[in-house]
N, C-alpha and C positions, 0 to 999 in steps of 0.2 A: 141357326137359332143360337141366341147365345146363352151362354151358360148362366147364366141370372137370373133371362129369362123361365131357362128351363127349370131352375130354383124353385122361384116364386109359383110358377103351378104344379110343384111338386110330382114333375114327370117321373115317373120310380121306373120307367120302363128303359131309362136311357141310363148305363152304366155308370156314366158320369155324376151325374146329380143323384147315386144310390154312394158314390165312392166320396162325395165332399160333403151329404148330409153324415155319413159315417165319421170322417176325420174332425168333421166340424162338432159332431157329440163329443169326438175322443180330445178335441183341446180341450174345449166348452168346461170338461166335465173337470180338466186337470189346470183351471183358471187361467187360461188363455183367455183374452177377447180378440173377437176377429169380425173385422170389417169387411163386407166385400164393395167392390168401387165399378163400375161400372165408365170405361172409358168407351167413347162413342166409335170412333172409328180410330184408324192408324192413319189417318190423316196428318200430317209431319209430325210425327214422333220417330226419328231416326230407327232407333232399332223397330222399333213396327213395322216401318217400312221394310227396313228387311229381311224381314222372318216374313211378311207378306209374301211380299219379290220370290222370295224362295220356297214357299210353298206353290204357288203359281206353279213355277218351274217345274217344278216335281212331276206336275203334274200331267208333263210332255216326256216324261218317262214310262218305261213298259211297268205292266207290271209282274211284279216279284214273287214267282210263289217258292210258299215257305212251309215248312215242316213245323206243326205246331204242337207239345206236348198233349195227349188227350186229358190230361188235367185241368186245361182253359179251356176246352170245351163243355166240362160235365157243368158247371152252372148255369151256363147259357141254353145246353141240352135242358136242362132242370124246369130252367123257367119257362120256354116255349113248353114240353110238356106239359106244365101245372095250368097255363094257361088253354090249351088246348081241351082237357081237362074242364078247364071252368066253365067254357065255351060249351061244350055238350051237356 
């Protein structure tokens, strides 16, 4: 899904689109204007292609497990509770 998409119906459930309505209040508010542009595909756009190309790739690699502060877990713990929660 692309991030514009997820913009414009104000998915608040995907990190992403909570992390760029926040940044996009914090220009907004300090007279920034900010556009966002919607490119359709990486269809010959050199570097597209290979940030493409190498994500692909990545993607025939193991994966990595990692040790992750319990710090980046407590909002995400947060919000599945609150939701679960709402749901009962």
């Amino acid at each position: 899904m692309s991030s514009l998409e997820a913009l414009n119906g104000f998915k608040f459930e995907l990190d992403l689109v909570q992390k760029i309505i926040k940044d996009y209040t914090h220009l907004t508010n300090n007279g920034k204007m900010i556009i966002f542009c919607w490119i359709p595909s990486h269809v010959n756009i050199r570097g597209n292609e290979k940030a493409d190309a190498a994500a692909k790739s990545a993607l025939s690699f193991p994966v990595t497990k990692m040790k992750l502060p319990a710090c980046d877990l407590i909002p995400r713990i947060s919000k599945f509770c609150l939701k679960q929660w709402q749901d009962i």
